[in-house]
Structure formats: C-alpha cells, structure tokens
VMD Tcl script that draws the C-alpha trace (Angstrom):
set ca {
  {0.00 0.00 0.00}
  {1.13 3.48 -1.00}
  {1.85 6.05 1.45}
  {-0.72 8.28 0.27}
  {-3.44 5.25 0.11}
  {-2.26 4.21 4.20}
  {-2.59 8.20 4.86}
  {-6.17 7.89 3.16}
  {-7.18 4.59 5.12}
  {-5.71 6.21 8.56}
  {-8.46 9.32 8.20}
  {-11.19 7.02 6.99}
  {-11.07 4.96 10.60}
  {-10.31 7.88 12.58}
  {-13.09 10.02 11.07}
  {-15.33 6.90 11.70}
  {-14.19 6.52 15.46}
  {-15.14 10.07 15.96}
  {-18.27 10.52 14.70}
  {-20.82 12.02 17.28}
  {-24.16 12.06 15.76}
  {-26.57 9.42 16.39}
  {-26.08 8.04 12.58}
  {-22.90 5.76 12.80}
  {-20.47 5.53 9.87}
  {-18.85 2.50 8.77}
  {-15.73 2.85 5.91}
  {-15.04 -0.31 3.92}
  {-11.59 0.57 2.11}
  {-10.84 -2.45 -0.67}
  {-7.22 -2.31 -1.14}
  {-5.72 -3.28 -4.55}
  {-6.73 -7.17 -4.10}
  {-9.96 -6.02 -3.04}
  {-9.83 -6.97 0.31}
  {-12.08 -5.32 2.78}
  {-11.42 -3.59 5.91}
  {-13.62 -2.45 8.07}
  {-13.67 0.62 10.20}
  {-16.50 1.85 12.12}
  {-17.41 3.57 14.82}
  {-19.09 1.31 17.44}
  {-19.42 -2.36 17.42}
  {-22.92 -2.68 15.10}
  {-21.32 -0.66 12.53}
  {-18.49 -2.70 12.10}
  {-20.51 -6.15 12.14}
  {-22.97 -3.64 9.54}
  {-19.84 -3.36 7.78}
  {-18.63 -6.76 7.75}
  {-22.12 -8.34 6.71}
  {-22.22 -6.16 3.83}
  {-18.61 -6.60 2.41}
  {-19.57 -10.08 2.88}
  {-22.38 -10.22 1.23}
  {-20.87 -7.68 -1.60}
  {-18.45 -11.17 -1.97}
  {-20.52 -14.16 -1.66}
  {-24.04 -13.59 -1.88}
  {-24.24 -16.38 -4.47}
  {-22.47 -18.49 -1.65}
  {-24.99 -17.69 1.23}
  {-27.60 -18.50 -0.81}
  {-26.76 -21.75 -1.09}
  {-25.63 -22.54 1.99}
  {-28.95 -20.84 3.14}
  {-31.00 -23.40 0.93}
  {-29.07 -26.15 1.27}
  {-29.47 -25.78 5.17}
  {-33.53 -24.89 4.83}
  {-34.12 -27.67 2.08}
  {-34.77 -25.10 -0.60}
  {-32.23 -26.03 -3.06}
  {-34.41 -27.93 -5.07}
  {-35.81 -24.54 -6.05}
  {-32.47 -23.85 -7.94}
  {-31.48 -27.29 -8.65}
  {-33.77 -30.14 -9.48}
  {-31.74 -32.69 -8.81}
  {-31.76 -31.46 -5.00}
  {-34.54 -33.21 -3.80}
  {-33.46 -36.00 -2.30}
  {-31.23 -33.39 -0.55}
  {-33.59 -31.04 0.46}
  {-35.63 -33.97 2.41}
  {-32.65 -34.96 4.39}
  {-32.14 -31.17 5.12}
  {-36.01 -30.60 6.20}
  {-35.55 -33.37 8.61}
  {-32.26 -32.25 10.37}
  {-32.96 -28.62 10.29}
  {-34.23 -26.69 13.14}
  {-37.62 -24.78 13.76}
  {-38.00 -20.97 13.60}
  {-39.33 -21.39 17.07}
  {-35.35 -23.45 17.78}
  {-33.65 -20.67 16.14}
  {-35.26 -18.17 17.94}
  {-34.87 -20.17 21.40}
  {-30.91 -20.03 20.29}
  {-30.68 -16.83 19.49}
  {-32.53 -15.38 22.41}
  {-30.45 -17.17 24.68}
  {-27.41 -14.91 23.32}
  {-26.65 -12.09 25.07}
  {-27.96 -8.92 24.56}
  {-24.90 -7.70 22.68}
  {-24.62 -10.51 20.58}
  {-27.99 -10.47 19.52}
  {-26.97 -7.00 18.51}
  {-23.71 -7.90 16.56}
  {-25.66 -10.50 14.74}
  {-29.29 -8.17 13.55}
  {-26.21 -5.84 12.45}
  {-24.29 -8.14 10.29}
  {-27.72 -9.32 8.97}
  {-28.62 -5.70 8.40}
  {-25.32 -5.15 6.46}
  {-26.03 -8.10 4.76}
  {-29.56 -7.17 3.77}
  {-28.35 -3.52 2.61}
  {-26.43 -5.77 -0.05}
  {-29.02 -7.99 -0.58}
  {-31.61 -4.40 -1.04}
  {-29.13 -2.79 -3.69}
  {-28.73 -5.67 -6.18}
  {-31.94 -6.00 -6.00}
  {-32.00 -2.36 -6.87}
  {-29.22 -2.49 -9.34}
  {-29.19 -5.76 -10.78}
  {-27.02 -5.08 -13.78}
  {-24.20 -3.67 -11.53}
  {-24.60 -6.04 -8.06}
  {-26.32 -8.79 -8.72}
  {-24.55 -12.20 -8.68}
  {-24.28 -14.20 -12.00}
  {-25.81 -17.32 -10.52}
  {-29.41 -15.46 -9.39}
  {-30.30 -13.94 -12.49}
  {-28.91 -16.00 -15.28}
  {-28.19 -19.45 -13.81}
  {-30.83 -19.62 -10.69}
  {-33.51 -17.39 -12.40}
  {-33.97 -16.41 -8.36}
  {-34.37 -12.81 -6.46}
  {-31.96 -13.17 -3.36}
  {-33.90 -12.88 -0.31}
  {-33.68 -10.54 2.54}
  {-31.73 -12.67 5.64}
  {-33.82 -13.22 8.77}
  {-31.80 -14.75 12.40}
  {-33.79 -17.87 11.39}
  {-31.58 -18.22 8.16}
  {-28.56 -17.11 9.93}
  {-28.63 -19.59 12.74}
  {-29.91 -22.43 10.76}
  {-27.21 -21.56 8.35}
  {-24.61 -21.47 10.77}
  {-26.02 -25.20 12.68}
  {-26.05 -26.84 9.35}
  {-22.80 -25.97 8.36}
  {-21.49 -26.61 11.90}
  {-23.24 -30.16 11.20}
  {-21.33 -30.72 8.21}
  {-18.17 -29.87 9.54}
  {-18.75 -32.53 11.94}
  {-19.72 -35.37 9.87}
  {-17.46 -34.39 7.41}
  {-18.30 -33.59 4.93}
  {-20.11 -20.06 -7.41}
  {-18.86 -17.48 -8.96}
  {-19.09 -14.41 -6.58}
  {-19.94 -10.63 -7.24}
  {-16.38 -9.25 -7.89}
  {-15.68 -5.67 -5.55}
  {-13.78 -3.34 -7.18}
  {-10.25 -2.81 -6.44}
  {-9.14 -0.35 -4.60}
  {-12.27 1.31 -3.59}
  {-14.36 2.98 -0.60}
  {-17.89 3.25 0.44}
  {-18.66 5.18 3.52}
  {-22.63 3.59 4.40}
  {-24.80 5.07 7.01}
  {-25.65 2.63 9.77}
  {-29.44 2.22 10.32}
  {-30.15 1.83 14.05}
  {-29.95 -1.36 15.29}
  {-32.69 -3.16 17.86}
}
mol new
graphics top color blue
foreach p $ca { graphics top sphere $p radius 0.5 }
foreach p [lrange $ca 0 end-1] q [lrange $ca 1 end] { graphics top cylinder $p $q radius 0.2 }
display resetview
C-alpha cells in the first residue's frame, strides 16, 4: 500500500471513530486485491460493515448454503430433492432458532441483527441495481431474487454448516479494487 493510500485509510477509521451524531459511519476501504477492511465507529457498525462486504463477496455463496441448510435447493437445482428432504428433517424450527438466538446475550444479539442488516443492505441494492450487483448465478443461472436474511436463516445456516463440519463432509460478485464506500448505519434493535 502506498503512502498516500495508508494516509487515506488512517483518516477514513479515525473520522469513523469520531463521529458524534446518532447516525454511525462504517468505511469499507478495498485495497488493490480487493480486500475489505472495516472501520467503524461502534461495534454494530463494524458487524454492519462486515455483513455487507460479505455479502458484496458471496451472496451467491450464502444463498446456497442458506438453501441447502432450509431444504430449498431444489428450487435452484432439481436434482436437489433427495437433498432437500434430508435437510427438512435435520434442520431446526424458527421457534429453535429463535430459542438459540434469544439465549445470546444482549450484545450478541446486537452484533448478529447488524451483520444481517449489512447483509440485507447488499441484498436491497442488487436488487436495486441488478445489472451492476447482482450475482451471475441469481439472475442468469438460478432465475432467483436473493432474499432478505432473517436470524432464522442465519442460525440455521450457521447449525447446518457446523453439522457438516462434523460429519465431514459459485462465482461471486467481484468488488472493485481499490475502492471505498462510507454507508450510514441504520439503528440497530
């Protein structure tokens, strides 16, 4: 990194760790392999931050691991079904996820709604801009509109992967290089 582009990356996070108003600021610099970091100015805006670089990267890749771990990826896939059953019978309830989740503590629950909210922002502007930010795989392979993420998804996304790890067993949105976007941080429950 350039000395000019560490200078610019220093007053990004220490404008964003000063900020006093109530809206908080979150700066994701991409640096020439467009790598995020994150710099915010409380903890929510830099899980905002960090759900919606993430999403910005693998949105195509949640979704499947979101389906796969709901039983939905017949929907993309036919030859998922036989999947998708085995899924539906190992994959918890809304009223389980909810139980696990609420059993978090308060600021947890907080971290996670604001990754899911950065995530969502992502999810809300390729929907909004589809020719610019939307994956390849929902509109020309999947001929699906991503869905907004809800802590059900999450933490049945997160136990079925945790699953798979255990028993052992796409082509993402490319960020630009070597850019910046300063987002305003909705308020968090």
């Amino acid at each position: 990194m350039t000395a000019s582009r560490f200078a610019l990356l220093a007053a990004l996070v220490c404008a964003g760790a000063s900020a006093q108003d109530a809206s908080h600021k979150v700066t994701i610099y991409r640096d020439r392999m467009g790598v995020p970091h994150v710099a915010g100015d409380t903890p929510e805006a830099l899980y905002f931050g960090g759900g919606y670089a993430l999403a910005q990267d693998r949105l195509a890749e949640f979704e499947r691991s979101r389906r796969a771990a709901l039983g939905r990826m017949a929907e993309i896939d036919q030859s998922k079904v036989e999947a998708d059953k085995r899924a539906r019978l190992a994959a918890y309830t809304p009223a389980e996820t909810r139980a696990m989740f609420d059993a978090l503590a308060p600021e947890h629950q907080r971290m996670l709604r604001a990754h899911l909210a950065g995530m969502n922002k992502a999810v809300d502007e390729a929907i909004a801009d589809p020719q610019n930010k939307m994956p390849y795989e929902f509109g020309v392979l999947w001929k699906v509109t991503p869905e907004r993420w809800t802590v059900h998804d999450y933490v049945a996304t997160y136990a079925a992967h945790r699953r798979s790890l255990s028993s052992g067993g796409g082509v993402e949105i490319e960020a630009e290089a070597e850019s910046v976007v300063t987002l305003d941080v909705p308020p968090i429950p």
